[in-house]
C-alpha positions as CSV (number, residue, x, y, z in Angstrom):
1,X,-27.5,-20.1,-26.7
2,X,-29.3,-16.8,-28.0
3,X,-27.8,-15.0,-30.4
4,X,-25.2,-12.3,-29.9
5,X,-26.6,-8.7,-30.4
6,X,-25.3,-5.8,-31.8
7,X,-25.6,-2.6,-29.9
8,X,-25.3,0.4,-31.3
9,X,-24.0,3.2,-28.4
10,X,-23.4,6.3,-29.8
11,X,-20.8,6.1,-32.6
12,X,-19.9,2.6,-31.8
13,X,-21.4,-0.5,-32.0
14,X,-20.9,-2.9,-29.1
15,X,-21.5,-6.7,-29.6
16,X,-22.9,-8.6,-26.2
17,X,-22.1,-12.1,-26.2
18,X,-24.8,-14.5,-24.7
19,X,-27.0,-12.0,-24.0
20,X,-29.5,-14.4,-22.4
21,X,-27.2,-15.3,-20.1
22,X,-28.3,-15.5,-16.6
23,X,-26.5,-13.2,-14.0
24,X,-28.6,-13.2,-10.6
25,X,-30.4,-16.8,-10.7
26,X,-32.7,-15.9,-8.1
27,X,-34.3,-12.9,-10.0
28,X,-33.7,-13.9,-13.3
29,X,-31.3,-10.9,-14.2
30,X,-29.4,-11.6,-17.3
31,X,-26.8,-10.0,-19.4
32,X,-28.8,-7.8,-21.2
33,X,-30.6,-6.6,-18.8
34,X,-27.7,-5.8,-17.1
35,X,-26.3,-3.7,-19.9
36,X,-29.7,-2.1,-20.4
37,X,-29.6,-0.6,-16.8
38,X,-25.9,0.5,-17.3
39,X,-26.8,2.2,-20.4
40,X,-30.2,3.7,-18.7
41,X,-27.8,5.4,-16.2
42,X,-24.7,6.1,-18.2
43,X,-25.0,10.4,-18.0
44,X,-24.9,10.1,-14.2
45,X,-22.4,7.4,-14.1
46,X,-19.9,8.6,-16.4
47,X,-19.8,12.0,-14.3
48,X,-18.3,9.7,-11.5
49,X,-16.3,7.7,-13.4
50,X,-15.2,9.8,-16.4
51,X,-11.2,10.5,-17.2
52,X,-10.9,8.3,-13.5
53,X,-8.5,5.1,-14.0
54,X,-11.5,2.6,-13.0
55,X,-11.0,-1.3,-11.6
56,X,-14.0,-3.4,-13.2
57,X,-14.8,-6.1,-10.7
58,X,-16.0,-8.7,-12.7
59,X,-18.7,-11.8,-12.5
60,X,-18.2,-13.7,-15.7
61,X,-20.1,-17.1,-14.4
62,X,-22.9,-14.4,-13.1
63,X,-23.2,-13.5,-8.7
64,X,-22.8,-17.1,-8.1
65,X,-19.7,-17.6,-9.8
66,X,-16.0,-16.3,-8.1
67,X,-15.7,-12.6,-9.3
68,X,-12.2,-10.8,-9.9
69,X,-10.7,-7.6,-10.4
70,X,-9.7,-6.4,-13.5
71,X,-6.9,-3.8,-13.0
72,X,-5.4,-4.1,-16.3
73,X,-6.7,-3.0,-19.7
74,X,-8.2,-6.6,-20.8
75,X,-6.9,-8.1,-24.1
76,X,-8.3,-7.8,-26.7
77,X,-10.1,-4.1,-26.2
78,X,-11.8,-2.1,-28.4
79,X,-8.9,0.8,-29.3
80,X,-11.9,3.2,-28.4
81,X,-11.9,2.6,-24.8
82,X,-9.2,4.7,-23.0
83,X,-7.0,4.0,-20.5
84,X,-5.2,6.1,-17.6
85,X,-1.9,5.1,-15.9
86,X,-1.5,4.3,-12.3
87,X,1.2,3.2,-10.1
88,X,0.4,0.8,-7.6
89,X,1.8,0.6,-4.1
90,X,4.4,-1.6,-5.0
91,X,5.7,0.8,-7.5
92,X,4.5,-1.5,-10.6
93,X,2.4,0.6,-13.2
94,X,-0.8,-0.3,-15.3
95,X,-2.7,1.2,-17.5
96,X,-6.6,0.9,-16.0
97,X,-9.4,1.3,-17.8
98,X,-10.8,4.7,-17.9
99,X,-14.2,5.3,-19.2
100,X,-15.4,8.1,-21.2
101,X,-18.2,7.3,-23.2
102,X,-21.3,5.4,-22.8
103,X,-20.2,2.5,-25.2
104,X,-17.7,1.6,-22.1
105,X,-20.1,1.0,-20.1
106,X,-21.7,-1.4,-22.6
107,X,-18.6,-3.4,-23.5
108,X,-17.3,-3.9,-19.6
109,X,-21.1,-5.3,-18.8
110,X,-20.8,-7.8,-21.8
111,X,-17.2,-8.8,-19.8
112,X,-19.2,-9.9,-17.1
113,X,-18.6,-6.1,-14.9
114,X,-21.1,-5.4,-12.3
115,X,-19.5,-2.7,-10.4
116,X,-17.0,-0.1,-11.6
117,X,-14.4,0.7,-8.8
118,X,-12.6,4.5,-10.0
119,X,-9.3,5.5,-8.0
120,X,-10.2,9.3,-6.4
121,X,-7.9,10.8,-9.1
122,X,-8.8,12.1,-12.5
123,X,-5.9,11.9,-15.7
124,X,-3.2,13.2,-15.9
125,X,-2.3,13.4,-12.3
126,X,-3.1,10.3,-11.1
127,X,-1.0,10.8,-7.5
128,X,-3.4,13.5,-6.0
129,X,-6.8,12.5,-5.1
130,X,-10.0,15.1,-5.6
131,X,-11.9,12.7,-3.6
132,X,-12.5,12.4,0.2
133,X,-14.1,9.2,0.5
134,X,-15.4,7.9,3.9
135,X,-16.4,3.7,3.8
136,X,-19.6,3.2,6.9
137,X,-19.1,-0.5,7.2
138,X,-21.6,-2.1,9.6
139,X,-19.9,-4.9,12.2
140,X,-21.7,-8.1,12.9
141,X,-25.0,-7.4,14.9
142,X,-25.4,-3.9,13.2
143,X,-27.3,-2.9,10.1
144,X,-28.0,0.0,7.6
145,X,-29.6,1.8,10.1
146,X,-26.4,2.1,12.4
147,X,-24.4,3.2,9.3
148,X,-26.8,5.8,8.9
149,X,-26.7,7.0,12.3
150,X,-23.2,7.1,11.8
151,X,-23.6,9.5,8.9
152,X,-25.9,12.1,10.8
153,X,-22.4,12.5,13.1
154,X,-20.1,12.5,10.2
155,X,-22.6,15.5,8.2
156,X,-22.4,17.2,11.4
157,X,-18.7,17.5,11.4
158,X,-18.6,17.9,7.5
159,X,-21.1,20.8,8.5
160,X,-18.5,22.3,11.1
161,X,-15.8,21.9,8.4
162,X,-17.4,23.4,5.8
163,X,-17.5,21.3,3.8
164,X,-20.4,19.3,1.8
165,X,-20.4,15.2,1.5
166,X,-22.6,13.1,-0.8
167,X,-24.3,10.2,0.5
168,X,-24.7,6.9,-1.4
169,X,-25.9,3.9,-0.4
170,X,-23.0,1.0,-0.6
171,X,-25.7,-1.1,-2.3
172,X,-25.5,-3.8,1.1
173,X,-25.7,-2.5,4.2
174,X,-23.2,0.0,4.6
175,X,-23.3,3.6,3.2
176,X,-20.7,5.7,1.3
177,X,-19.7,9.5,1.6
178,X,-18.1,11.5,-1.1
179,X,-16.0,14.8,-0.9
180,X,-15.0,16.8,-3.2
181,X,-11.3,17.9,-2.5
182,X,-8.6,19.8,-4.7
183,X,-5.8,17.7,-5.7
184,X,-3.0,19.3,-3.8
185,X,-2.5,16.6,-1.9
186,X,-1.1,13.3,-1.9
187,X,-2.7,9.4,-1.0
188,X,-0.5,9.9,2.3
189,X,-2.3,12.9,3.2
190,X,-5.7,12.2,2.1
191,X,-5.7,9.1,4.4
192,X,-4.5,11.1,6.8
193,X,-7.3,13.2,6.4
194,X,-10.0,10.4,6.7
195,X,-8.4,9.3,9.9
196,X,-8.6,12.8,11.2
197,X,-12.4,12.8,10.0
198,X,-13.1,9.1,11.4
199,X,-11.3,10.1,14.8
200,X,-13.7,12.7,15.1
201,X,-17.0,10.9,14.3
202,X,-15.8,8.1,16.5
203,X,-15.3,10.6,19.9
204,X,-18.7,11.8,19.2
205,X,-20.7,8.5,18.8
206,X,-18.1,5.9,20.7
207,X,-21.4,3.8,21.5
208,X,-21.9,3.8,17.7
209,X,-18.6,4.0,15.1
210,X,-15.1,2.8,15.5
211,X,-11.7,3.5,14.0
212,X,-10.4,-0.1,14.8
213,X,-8.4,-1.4,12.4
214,X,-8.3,-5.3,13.8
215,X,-12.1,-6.8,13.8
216,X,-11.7,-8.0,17.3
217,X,-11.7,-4.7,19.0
218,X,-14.4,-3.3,16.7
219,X,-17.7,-4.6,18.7
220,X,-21.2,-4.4,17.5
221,X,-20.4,-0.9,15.8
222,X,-20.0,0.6,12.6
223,X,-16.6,1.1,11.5
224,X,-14.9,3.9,9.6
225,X,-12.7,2.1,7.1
226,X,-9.8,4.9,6.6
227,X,-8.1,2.4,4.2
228,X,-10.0,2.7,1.7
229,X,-8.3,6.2,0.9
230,X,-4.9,4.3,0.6
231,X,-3.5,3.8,-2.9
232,X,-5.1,1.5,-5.0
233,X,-8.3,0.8,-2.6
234,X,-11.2,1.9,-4.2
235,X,-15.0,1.2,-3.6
236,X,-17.9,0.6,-5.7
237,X,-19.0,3.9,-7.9
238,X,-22.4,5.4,-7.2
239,X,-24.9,3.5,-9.9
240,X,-23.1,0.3,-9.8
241,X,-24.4,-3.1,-9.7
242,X,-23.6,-4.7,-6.4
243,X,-23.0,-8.9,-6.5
244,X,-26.0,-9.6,-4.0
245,X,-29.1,-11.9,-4.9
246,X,-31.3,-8.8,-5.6
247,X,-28.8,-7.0,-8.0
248,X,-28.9,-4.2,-5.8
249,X,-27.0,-0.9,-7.0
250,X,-25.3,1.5,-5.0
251,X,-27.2,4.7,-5.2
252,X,-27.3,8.0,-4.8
253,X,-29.2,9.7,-2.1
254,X,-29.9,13.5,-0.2
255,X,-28.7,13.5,3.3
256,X,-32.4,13.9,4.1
257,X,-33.7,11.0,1.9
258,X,-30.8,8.5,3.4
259,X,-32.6,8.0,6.7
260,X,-35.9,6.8,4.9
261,X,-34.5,4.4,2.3
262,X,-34.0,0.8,2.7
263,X,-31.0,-0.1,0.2
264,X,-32.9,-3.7,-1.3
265,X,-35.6,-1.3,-2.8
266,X,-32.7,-0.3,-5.2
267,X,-31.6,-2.7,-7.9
268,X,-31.5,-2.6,-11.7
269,X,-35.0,-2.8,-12.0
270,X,-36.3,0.4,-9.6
271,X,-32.8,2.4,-10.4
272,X,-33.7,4.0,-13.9
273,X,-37.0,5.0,-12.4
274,X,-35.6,6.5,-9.7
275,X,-33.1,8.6,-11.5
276,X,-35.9,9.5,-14.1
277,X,-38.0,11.1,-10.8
278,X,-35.5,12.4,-8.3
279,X,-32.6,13.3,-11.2
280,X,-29.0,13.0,-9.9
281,X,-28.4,13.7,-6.3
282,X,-25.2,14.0,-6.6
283,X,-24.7,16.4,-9.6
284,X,-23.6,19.7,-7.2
285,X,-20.2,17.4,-6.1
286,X,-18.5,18.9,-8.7
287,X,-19.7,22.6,-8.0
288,X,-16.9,22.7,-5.4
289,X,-14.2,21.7,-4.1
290,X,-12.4,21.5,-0.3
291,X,-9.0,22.0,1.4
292,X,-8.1,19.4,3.9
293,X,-6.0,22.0,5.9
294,X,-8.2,21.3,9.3
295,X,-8.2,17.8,8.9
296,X,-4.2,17.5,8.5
297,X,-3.9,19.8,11.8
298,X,-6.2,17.5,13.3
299,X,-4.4,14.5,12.5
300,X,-0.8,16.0,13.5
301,X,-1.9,17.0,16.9
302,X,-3.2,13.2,18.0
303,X,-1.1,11.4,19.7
304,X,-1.8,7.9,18.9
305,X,-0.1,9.0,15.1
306,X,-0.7,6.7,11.9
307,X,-2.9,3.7,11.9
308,X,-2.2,-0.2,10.0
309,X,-2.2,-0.5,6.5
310,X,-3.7,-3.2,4.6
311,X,-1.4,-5.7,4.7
312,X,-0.7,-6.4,1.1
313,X,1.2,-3.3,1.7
314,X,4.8,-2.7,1.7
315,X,5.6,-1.3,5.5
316,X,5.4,2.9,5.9
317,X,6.7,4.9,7.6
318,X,5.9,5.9,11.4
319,X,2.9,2.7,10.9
320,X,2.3,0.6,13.8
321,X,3.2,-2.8,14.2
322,X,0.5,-5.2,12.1
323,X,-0.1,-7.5,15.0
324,X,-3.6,-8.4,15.5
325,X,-3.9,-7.2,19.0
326,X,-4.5,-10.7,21.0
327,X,-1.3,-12.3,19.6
328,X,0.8,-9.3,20.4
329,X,-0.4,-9.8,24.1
330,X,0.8,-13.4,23.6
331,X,4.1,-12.6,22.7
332,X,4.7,-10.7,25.3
C-alpha cells in the first residue's frame, strides 16, 4: 500500500490516504488522479458549488463498489471545511457540507467523492432556490442525441421567456440545464416552475420529451424530470466525476457546442484540457438572474394541476394519487 501524501492546497495541507488506490478498474484511474483533476478544475467548480449546502456521493471501494450519499458533515472533518444548514422534507435538519475553498475539494476526493450534488440555494437562505434546474433523462431506446434535441425545444422557449439556460452534459447520456433565478421563491414554486417549463417543451416535441412521472407511460422519449427541483433532489454539479467505466465528468458546454459533442470524450483525463482551451462556459450564469412570473401563470392556468412526488415524500397538498397508473386501472 503506497504511501499516504501530503498535499498542500492553498493554506492547508490535505493528506490522501492510499493514493494508489484504484478507482475505475477498467482505465486504471486511481485516487490521486482523481484528486489531481478536481484540483485542475477547482476555480470553475467552486463557482457552482461555493457557499451551496453540497451532498457528496461517495465511491469508497472505487465505481465498482456500492456508492452512498453523504448528507451529513462526516466525522471527523477538518474544522476548515464549512457547513450550511438545511432542512429536509421531513422537517429534520443537517448541517451539509458546503465548500469554499479548493482544499474541499481535495479532502472529499480522498473520502472516496466523485460527484458533488449542491441544493439550488446558496447560505444563509437555504429555503429559496437561485436555480432553475431542468434534468433531460433519455428513456430506454433513446440516447444523447434525443436529449439534445430535446434541449434545442427547451432553448427555444427559454429564448421566448427571456431568459438564458446553461447546458451541461449529465456526464451519461442525458444533459442538464441551468437557470439562474432570484431567490424569491420557494421549492413549491420552483417545481412548479419546471413543470410549467417541461409542459411546454413536451407540447412542442410530444414525438420527442415527456412529463410522465410513472416509467410505463413514458415510451421511447426523453423525459423532463421536474422532481429534481423538489427539496433535497439534487444532481451532479457541472465538473464532477460521473461513476461510469470511463470516469466521465459532467461538463460544461455552449448551446452551439452541445449538438457536436459526444459526452465519453469527457473524462478526467480530456477535462483539464478542455477547460484550459475553451475556458468556462458557464461563467456568464451568474451575470443575471430571472423571475419565474410566466412560468407560475403558466402552471396556474393548466388544468391537470400538480404532478407526483418522489415517494420518499411526505404527501402535499393538491398531489395526485401515487398509483402507478396500471394498478389504479386494476383497482377499479
Amino acid at each position: 500500500m503506497a504511501q499516504a501524501l501530503e498535499l498542500t492546497v492553498g493554506e492547508r495541507v490535505v493528506r490522501v490516504s492510499n493514493p494508489d488506490k484504484v478507482y475505475f478498474p477498467s482505465r486504471g484511474i486511481t485516487k490521486r488522479q482523481v484528486v489531481e483533476y478536481y484540483l485542475a478544475v477547482a476555480e470553475p467548480l467552486l463557482g457552482v458549488l461555493r457557499d451551496r449546502p453540497t451532498t457528496l456521493k461517495r465511491y469508497v471501494d472505487g465505481v465498482e463498489g456500492e456508492p452512498f450519499y453523504q448528507k451529513r458533515l462526516p466525522k471527523g472533518a477538518p474544522e476548515w471545511v464549512e457547513t450550511a444548514r438545511v432542512k429536509f422534507p421531513s422537517g429534520r435538519p443537517a448541517d451539509e457540507v458546503c465548500p469554499t475553498e479548493p482544499a474541499v475539494l481535495a479532502w472529499a476526493a480522498n473520502l472516496g467523492t466523485f460527484d458533488f450534488h449542491p441544493w439550488p440555494v446558496r447560505r444563509p437562505d437555504t429555503d429559496h432556490p437561485d436555480e432553475l434546474r431542468v434534468d433531460l433523462d433519455p428513456q430506454p431506446g433513446t440516447g444523447f442525441a434525443d436529449a439534445v434535441r430535446v434541449a434545442q425545444v427547451l432553448r427555444e422557449v427559454l429564448d421566448e421567456l427571456g431568459m438564458t439556460g446553461y447546458p451541461k452534459t449529465s456526464g451519461g447520456r442525458g444533459v442538464h440545464v441551468a437557470v439562474r433565478i432570484r431567490p424569491e421563491w420557494d421549492f413549491i414554486d420552483v417545481r412548479h416552475a419546471v413543470i410549467a417549463l417541461a409542459r411546454e417543451v413536451e407540447r412542442r416535441a410530444p414525438s420527442l420529451a415527456t412529463t410522465s412521472w410513472w416509467k410505463e407511460e413514458r415510451g421511447e422519449k426523453v423525459f423532463l424530470d421536474f422532481n429534481q427541483a423538489a427539496r433535497d433532489r439534487t444532481i451532479a454539479s457541472a465538473w464532477s466525476v460521473r461513476g461510469t467505466a470511463r470516469a466521465t465528468v459532467s461538463t460544461p458546454v455552449t448551446w452551439d457546442l452541445l449538438s457536436t459533442v459526444d459526452p465519453d470524450d469527457f473524462d478526467v483525463f480530456t477535462v483539464p484540457q478542455y477547460l484550459e482551451e475553451h475556458g468556462n462556459p458557464h461563467a456568464a450564469l451568474d451575470s443575471e438572474a430571472f423571475g419565474i412570473e410566466a412560468l407560475l401563470e403558466w402552471y396556474a392556468k393548466d388544468e391537470r394541476g400538480e404532478m407526483p412526488y418522489p415517494p420518499d415524500y411526505p404527501k402535499m397538498p393538491g398531489e395526485p394519487m401515487r398509483v402507478q397508473p396500471s394498478k389504479a386501472r386494476k383497482v377499479e
